[in-house]
C-alpha positions in Angstrom: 0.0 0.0 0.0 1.1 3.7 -1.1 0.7 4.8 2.9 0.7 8.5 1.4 0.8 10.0 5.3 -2.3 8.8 5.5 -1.5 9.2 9.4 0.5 12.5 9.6 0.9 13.7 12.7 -1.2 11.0 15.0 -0.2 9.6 17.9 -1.4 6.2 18.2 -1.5 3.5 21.0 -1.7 -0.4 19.4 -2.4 -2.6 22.6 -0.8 -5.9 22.0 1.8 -4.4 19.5 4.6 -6.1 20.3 3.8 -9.3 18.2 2.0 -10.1 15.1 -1.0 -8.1 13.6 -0.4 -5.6 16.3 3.6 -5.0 16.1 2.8 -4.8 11.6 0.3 -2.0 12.5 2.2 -0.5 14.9 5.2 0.1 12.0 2.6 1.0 9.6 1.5 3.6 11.4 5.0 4.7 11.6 5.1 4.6 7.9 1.9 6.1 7.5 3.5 9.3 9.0 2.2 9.0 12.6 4.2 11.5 14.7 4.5 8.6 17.7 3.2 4.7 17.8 3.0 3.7 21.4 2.7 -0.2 21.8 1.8 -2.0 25.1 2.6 -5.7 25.7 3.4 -7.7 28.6 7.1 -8.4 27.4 9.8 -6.2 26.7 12.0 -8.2 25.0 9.2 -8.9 22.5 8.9 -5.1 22.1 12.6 -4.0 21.3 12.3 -4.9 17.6 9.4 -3.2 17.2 10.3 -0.3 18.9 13.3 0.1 16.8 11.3 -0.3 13.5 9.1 2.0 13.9 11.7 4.8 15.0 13.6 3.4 11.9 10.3 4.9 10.3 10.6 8.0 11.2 8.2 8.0 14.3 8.8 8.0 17.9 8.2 4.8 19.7 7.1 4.1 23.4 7.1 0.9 25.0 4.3 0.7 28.0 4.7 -2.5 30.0 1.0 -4.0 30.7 -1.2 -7.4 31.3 -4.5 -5.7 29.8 -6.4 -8.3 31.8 -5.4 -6.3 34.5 -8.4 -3.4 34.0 -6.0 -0.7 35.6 -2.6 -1.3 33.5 -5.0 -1.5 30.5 -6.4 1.9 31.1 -2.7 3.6 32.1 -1.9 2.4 28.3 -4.1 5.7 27.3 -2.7 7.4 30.5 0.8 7.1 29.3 0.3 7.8 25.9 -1.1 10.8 27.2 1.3 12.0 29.3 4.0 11.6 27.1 2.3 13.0 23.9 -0.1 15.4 25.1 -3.0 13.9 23.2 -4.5 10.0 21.6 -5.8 10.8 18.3 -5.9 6.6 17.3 -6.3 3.3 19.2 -6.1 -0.2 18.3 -7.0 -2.9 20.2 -5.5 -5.6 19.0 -4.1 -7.7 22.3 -6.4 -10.6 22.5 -5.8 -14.4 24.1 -7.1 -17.0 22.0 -7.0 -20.5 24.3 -8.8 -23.6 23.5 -12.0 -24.5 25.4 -15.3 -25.8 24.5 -18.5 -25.2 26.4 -18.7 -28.0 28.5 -14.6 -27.7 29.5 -14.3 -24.2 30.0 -14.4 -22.7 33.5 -15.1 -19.9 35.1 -11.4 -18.5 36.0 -10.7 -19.4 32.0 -13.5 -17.7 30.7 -13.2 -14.5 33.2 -9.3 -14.6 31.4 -10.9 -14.5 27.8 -13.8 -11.4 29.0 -10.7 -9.9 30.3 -8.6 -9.6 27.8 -10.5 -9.7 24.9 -13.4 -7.2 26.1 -13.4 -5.3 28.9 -9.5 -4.1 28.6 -10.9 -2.6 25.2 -14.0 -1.1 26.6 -12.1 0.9 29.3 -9.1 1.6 27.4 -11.7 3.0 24.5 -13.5 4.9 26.9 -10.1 6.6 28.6 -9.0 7.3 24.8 -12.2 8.8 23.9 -12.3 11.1 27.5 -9.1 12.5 26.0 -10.5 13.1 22.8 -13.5 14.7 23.9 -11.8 17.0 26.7 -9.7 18.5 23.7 -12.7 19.0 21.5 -11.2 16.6 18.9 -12.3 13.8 16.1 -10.7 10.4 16.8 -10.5 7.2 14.9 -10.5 3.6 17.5 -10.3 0.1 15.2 -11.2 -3.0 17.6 -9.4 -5.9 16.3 -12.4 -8.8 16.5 -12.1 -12.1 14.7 -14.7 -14.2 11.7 -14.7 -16.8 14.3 -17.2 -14.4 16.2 -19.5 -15.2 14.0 -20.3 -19.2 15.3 -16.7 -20.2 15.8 -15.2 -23.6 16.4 -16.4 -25.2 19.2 -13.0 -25.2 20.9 -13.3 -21.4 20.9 -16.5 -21.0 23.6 -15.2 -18.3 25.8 -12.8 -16.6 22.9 -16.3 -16.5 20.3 -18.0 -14.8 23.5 -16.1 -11.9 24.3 -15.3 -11.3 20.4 -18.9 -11.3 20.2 -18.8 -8.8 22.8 -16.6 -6.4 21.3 -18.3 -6.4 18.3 -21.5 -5.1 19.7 -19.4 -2.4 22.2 -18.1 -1.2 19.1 -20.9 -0.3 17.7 -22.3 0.9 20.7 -19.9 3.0 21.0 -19.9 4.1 17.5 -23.1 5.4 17.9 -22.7 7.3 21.3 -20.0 9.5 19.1 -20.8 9.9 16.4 -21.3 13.5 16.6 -18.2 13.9 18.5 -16.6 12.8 14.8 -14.8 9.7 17.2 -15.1 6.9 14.4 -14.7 3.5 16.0 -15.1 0.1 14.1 -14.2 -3.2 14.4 -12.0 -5.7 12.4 -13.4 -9.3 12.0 -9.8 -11.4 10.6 -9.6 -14.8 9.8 -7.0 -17.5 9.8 -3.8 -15.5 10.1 -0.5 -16.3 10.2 1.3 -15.3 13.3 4.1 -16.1 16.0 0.7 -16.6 18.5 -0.9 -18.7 15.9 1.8 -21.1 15.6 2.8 -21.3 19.0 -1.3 -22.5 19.5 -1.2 -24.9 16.8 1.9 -26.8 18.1 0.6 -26.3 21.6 -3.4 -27.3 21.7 -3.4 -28.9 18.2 -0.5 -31.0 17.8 1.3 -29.3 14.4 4.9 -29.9 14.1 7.3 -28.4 10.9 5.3 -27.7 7.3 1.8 -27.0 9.3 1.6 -23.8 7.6 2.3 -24.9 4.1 -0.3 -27.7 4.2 -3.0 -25.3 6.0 -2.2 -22.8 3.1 -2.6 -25.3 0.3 -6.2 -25.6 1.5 -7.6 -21.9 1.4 -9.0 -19.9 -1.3 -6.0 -17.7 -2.2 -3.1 -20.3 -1.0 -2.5 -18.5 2.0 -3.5 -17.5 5.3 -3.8 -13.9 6.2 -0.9 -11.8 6.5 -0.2 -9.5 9.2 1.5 -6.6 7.0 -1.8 -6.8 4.8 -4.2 -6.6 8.0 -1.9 -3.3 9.2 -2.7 -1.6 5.8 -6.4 -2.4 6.4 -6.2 -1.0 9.6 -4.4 2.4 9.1 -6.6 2.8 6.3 -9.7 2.8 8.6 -7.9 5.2 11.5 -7.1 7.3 8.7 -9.3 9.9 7.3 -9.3 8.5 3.9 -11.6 6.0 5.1 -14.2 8.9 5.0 -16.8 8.9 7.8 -17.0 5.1 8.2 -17.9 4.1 11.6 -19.7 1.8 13.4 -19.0 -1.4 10.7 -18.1 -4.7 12.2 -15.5 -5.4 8.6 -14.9 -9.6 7.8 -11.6 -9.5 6.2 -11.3 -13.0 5.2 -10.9 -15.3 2.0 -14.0 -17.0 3.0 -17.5 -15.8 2.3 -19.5 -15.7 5.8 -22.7 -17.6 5.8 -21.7 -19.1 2.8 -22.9 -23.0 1.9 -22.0 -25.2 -1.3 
């Protein structure tokens, strides 16, 4: 993607940008012209490369140490960016925990995890971002990273399909509470993606060993799985203004058609 500044001058905070879809969109927003990319993670080592790539872009970088599915270090993400930038203009939630459990295995601890992550550390961390926006008077652009699997979703994904679920309808909540504020906020529904997450669950719950990947991409419509650097384009385009005055769409960007039956 031509990026053409489509970010210029933002300062934007990507929770869960120290890996995969997160850490691409963090650099594309660098590249995108974006005056700062803050990124939040729980591990630092995982967040030097990125850090370094996206100053390499031109951007200042900030690393904020968090576990989101603690509701407090979620909401000091915004309070940092804040402090050290003056201002949010764009936030994307992208952190997210993706275990295995079906209905009748998951428990209550596992699926208070999943709620934590996955939903409420975006709903406050949306509603500290858009207190800052609306105490400066200023339009903002949110993107909620949410999954196709919300949709149904495999059975081994119970608690993950119901805080997606979740998300999706906070978002456009949400959306519709600001509107007039000019705050666009929308949500990201992503298939099977490639990632250092997703291989690391498909060794761990699923038994995959060396080639997984090739053989999973032989089988989908366009040969591959999703790729994080294409996701990160998708995503500044929709924090950007380009995107026009979009908000409040729950967006499927997958290879296959939802609903679809042959």
């Amino acid at each position: 993607m031509g990026y053409q500044r489509l970010l210029d001058d933002r300062v934007v905070l990507i929770s869960g940008g120290t890996m995969g879809v997160g850490a691409a969109t963090a650099i594309a927003a660098a590249e995108a012209g974006a005056s700062a990319v803050v990124i939040s993670g729980r591990r630092p080592d995982k967040a030097e490369p990125t850090v370094a790539r996206i100053r390499d872009a031109g951007a200042e970088a900030l690393f904020v140490q968090a576990d989101v599915a603690d509701v407090e270090a979620a909401i000091n993400t915004v309070e940092a960016t804040v402090s050290a930038y003056g201002r949010i203009d764009c936030l994307v939630n992208a952190a997210a925990v993706v275990d295995r459990g079906t209905l009748l295995e998951t428990t209550p601890e596992f699926f208070d995890w999943h709620v934590a992550v996955n939903l409420r550390a975006p709903f406050f961390t949306m509603q500290a971002a858009v207190r800052d926006m609306l105490a400066r008077q200023s339009p903002g652009s949110i993107v909620n990273i949410l999954s196709t699997s919300m949709h149904v979703g495999q059975t081994v994904l119970a608690a993950y399909v119901a805080s997606k679920g979740g998300l999706a309808h906070v978002t456009k909540n949400a959306a519709h509470a600001h509107r007039f504020d000019r705050i666009r906020i929308n949500g990201l529904n992503i298939g099977w993606t490639i990632t250092e997450g997703e291989d690391a669950i498909q060794r761990k719950a699923h038994g995959a060993t060396d080639g997984w990947y090739a053989k999973a991409a032989a089988g989908m419509p366009m040969g591959k799985l999703g790729q994080p650097d294409e996701i990160a384009d998708f995503i500044v385009f929709l924090l950007s203004d380009r995107s026009g005055v979009v908000t409040g769409s729950i967006i499927d960007w997958d290879q296959n058609v939802i609903g679809a039956l042959d």
